[in-house]
N, C-alpha and C positions, 0 to 999 in steps of 0.2 A: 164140170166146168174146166177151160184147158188153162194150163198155167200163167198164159199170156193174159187171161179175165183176170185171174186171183193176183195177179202182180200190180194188174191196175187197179183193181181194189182196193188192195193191202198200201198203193201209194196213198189212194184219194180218203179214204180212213185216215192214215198220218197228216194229211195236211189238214184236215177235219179238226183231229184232235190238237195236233200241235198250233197247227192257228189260230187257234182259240185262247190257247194258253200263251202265246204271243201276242195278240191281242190286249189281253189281260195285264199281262207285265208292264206293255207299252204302260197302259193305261194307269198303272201301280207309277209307274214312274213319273210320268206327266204331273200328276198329283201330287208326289212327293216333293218335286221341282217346283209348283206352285205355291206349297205351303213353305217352305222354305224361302220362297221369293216372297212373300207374305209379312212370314212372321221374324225373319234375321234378316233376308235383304241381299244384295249382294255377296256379302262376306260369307254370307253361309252357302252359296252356290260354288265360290268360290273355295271354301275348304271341303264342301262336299269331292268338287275336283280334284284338290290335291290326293287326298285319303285316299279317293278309288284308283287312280293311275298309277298311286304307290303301290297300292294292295293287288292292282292289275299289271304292274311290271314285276314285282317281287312273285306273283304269284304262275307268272309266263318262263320266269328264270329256276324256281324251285318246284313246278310240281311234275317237270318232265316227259311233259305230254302223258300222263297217265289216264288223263279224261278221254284223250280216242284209241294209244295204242293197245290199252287193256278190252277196249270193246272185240277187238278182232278175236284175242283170244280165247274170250268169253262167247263170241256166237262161234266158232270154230271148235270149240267145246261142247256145244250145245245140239250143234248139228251130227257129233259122235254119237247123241244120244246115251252115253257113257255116264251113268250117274259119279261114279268113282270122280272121274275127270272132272266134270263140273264142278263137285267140291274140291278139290284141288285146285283147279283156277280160281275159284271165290274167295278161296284160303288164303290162295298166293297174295292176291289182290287187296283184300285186307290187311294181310301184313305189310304190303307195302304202302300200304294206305298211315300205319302210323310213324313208318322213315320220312315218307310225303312232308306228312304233318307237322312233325318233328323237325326237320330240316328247314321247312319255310319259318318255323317259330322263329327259330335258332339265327337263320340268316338275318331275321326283319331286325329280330331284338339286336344283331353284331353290327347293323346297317344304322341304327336309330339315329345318333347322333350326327352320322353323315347327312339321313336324308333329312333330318331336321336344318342341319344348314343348308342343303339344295334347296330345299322349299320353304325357309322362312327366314335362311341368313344368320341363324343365330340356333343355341341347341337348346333355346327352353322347350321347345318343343316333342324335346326327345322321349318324353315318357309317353306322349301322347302316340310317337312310333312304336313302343313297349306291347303298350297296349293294342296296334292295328298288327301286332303277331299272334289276337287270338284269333282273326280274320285267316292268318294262313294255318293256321291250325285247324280252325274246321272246315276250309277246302279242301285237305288232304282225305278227309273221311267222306266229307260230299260226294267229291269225285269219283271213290273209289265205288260207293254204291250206285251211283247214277252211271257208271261205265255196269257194274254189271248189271244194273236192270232194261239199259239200251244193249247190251247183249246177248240176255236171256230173252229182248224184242216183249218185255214186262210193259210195253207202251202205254197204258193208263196210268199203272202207279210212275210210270217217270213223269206222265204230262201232269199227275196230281202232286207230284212233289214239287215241281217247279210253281206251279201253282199255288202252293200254299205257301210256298217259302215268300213268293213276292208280295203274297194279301198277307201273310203274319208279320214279313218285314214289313210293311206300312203299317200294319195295325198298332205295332211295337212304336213304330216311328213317330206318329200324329204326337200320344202326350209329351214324347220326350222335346221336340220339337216347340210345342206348346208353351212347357214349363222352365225348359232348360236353357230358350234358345239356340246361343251361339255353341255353347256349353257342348247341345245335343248331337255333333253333328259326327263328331266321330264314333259315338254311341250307336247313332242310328244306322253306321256301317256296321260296327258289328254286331247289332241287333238281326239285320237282316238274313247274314252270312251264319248267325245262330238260329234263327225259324229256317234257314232251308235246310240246315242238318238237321234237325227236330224233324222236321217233316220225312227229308230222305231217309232217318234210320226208321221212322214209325211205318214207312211203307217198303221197306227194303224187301230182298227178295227172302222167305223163311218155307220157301219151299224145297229147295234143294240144302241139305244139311254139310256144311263146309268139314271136306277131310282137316284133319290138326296134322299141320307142316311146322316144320321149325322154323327160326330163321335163316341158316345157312340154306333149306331146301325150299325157304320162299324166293332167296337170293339166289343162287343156281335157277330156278326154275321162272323166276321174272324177269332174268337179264332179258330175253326176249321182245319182249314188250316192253323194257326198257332204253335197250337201245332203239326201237323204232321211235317210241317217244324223244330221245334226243332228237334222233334225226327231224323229225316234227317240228322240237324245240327251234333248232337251227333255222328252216323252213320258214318259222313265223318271223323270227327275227331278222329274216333278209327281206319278209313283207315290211314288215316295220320301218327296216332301214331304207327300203325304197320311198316309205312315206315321208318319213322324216329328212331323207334327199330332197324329196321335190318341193315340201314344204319350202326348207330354209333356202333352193335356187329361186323360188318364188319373190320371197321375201327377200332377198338380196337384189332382185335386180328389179323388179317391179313395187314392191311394197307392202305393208301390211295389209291394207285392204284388199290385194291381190288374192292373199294368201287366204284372207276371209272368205271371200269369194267362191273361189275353190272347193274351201272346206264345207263350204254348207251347200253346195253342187254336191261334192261327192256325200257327204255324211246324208244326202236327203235321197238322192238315188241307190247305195249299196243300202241304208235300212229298210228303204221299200221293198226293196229284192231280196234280201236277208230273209225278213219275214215267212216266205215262200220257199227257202233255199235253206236257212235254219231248220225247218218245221219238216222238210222232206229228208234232209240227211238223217234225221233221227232213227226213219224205218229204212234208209237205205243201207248205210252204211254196213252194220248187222249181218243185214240179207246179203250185201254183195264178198264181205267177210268170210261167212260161210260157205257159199258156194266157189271160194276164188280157185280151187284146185280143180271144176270143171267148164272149161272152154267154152261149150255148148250154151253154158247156164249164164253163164256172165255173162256173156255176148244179150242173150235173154234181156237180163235185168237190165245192162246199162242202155238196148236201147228203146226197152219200154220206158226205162225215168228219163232219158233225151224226150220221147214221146210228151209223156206226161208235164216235164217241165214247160214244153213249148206252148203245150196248153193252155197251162196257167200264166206264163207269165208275158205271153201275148194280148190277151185281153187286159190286164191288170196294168201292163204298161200303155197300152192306146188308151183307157181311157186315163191314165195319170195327163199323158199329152195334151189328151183335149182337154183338162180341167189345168193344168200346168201353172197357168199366169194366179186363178184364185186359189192354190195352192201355196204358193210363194209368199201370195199379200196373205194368206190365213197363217202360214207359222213363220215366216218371216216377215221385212217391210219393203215397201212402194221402192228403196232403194235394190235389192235383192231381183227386180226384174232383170236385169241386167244378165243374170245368170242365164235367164230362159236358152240359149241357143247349146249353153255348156250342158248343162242339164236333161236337155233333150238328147243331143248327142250320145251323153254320157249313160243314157239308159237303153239304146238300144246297143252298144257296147256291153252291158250287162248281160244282154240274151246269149252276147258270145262265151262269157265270163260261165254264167251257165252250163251253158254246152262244155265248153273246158273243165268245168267243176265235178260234170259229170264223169268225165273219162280219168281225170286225177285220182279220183275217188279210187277206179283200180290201182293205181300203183300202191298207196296204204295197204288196201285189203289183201295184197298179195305180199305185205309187210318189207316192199321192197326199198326202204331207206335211203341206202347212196345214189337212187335214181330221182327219190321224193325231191333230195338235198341240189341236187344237178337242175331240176327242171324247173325249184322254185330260183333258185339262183339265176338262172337263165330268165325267166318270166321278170325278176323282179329289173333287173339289168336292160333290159329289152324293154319293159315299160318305164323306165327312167329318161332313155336315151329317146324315145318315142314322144314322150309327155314333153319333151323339154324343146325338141326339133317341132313338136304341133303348135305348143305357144309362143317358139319364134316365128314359126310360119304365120298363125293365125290368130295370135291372142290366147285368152282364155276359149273363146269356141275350139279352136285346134284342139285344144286338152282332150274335149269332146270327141275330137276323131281320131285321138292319139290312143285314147281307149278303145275303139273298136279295132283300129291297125292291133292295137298289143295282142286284145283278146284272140282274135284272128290267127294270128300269129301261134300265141301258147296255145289256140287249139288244137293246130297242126302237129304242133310238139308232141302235145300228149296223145293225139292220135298215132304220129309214129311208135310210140310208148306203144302202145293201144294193140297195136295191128303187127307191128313187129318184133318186139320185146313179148312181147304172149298170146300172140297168133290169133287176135280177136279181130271180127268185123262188126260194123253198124249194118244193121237193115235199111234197104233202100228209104223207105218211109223217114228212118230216123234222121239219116242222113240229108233227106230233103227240108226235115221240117225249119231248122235254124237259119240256113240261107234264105228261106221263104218269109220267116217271122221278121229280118233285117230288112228286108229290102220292100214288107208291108209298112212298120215302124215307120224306113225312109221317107217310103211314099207320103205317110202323115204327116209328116215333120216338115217336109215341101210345101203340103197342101194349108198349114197351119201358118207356116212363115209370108206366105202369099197372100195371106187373108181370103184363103177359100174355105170360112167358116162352113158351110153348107157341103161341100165336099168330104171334109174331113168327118162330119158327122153322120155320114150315110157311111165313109170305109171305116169308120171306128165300130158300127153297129153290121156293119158286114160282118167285121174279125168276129165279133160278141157273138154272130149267133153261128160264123162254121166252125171256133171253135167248142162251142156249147153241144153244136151236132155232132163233133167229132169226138169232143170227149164224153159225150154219153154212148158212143160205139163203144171206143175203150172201156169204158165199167158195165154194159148189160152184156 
């Protein structure tokens, strides 16, 4: 079989497995949201939010990007075939796994009384922050083992670990819930974040036996993947800050509802696409890790996964369009129509997003940091100024095109990255597929707004079945 089979394979497997265990999760959570909206009612949805945002910014500031930059040198360890080496990174990785740890406690517990006044005005609440430092406590060991079982490409036991972490944190969750209430809600955060380190150390990797490093020789030999981690850190935080830009010029000059608006446009189109996008970085990242110090090969992988992406997330978005409006009325309400034009827009924007996800992807693998820190700076800069110029031109629909101009845009970028920064090209194929998927989408989106229902459902069942034909070329 030639490598170009086993690569699409080895994608269509990961999304297999990881979709499934996405799937799942959603579904762990939808449940959890329900019974909470059941049995406490608002206020419990409501603290459920606070806990996680804390424990989800506290844990973006503290754990230093050790969840992706250690994968790198974990399949680049791996690919040595070097047993010595492997345990050596496993070692290093762990030890740094309980600085992680340590550190996130450390900061949340020296934080408590602050965020207890950010988020409740007052510092009774401090102990209750005490205690969400056992939450960064066991992300630091999570992490560490789930970086290296997505680097040793262990891809069952990682999709079984998340898995089990989501069905034991609800299972944990249901009586506390039940009996505790209001009581239960910060319990049921770290109940969770406790079943998926139970789960990750019970399926950790005990095949390759970790050399014993010190600390000084875990610290010398992790600065590596620690500084790529910062650079990451920084990376997500200018995503972040672009959000929270656009949010508050929304709501300044247009209004709260605006900003609602928005937010359940984008939060409904990047989770759909997540899904897909999640569940493939898992096997890609690893693989493109490994191979980043040969040309030939990367060139290979990124533009079979352009291939493969366009695939899946062609069909998946035609038919979201032509179901779009009972979409809307199914998890939102009769007022949330309104979104439709933003929404539609804003998803085939994602296919570019995509295609740029892809090519980004090398600069990490190539652990290349001050270019990672440049391009998301620029992307997020670029999409602000873009986002803000589309909804004065156009409303909330503009937002919609202001994302495809961005994506568009930091494609280019990261193709200059791509092609000139490390002498990589796309295959014609690859390169045709994403303009092609755009301007199918558009076609729909025309054909939908016109009220040419009968149109639009013979080209949504066109895309369905040449890319079904196409991507069963890819995998036989």
């Amino acid at each position: 079989m030639s490598e170009k089979k086993q690569i699409s394979k080895s994608i269509f497997r990961a999304m297999k497995l990881f979709g499934g265990v996405q799937v799942v999760s959603n579904l762990c959570s939808i449940v959890l949201n329900k019974l909470v909206a059941m049995w406490i009612g608002p206020v419990g949805i409501g603290l459920f939010s606070i806990f996680n945002s804390s424990a989800d910014m506290l844990k973006s500031i503290t754990s230093l990007g050790l969840r992706t930059s250690a994968v790198r040198d974990m399949a680049m360890a791996v690919e040595s075939r070097d047993e010595y080496r492997i345990g050596r990174v496993i070692a290093v990785i762990r030890r740094w796994a309980w600085i992680i740890s340590l550190l996130g406690a450390a900061v949340t517990i020296a934080l408590s009384p602050l965020l207890s006044r950010w988020s409740f005005g007052d510092s009774r609440h401090t102990w209750h922050f005490i205690l969400l430092s056992l939450v960064l406590f066991f992300n630091g060991f999570t992490n560490s083992e789930l970086s290296i079982l997505q680097g040793c490409e262990r891809l069952k036991q990682l999709a079984r670990a998340s898995l089990y972490g989501a069905v034991g944190g609800l299972a944990c969750s249901i009586p506390l819930f039940y009996f505790l209430r209001e009581d239960s809600i910060l319990l049921s955060v770290i109940a969770y974040h406790a079943a998926l380190l139970v789960a990750v150390v019970f399926l950790r990797n005990r095949d390759n036996k970790p050399t014993p490093v010190s600390l000084r020789e875990a610290y010398n030999e992790g600065r590596g993947f620690l500084r790529l981690g910062i650079y990451m850190t920084i990376g997500e935080f200018m995503a972040l800050l672009y959000s929270y830009a656009l949010s508050a010029y929304l709501n300044r000059t247009a209004g709260t509802e605006t900003v609602g608006f928005y937010q359940a446009a984008n939060s409904l189109a990047w989770r759909y696409v997540a899904l897909i996008l999640s569940a493939l970085s898992m096997e890609y990242f690893p693989r493109l890790a490994r191979v980043n110090t040969s040309r030939m090969r990367m060139q290979a992988f990124v533009s079979k996964e352009v291939q493969m992406l366009m695939l899946m997330l062609l069909p998946a978005i035609a038919v979201f369009l032509l179901c779009r409006e009972w979409i809307i009325r199914l998890l939102y309400t009769e007022e949330f129509l309104t979104i439709l034009p933003l929404i539609s827009w804003m998803l085939v924007g994602m296919v570019c997003k995509a295609f740029s996800w892809s090519l980004a992807y090398t600069i990490v693998a190539k652990g290349d940091g001050r270019i990672y820190i440049l391009t998301e700076t620029a992307s997020a800069a670029i999409g602000l100024a873009l986002n803000i110029g589309g909804f004065l031109l156009f409303g909330l629909t503009g937002i919609g095109y202001a994302v495809i101009a961005w994506y568009v845009v930091y494609s280019l970028l990261a193709y200059v990255i791509y092609a000139v920064r490390y002498g990589c090209r796309l295959s014609w194929s690859a390169a045709l597929y994403p303009p092609a998927a755009v301007l199918l989408l558009s076609g729909l989106i025309v054909l939908l707004d016109n009220g040419m229902q009968a149109a639009a459902v013979t080209l949504t069942a066109a895309i369905l079945l040449l890319c079904l034909w196409q991507f069963r070329r890819q995998i036989k």
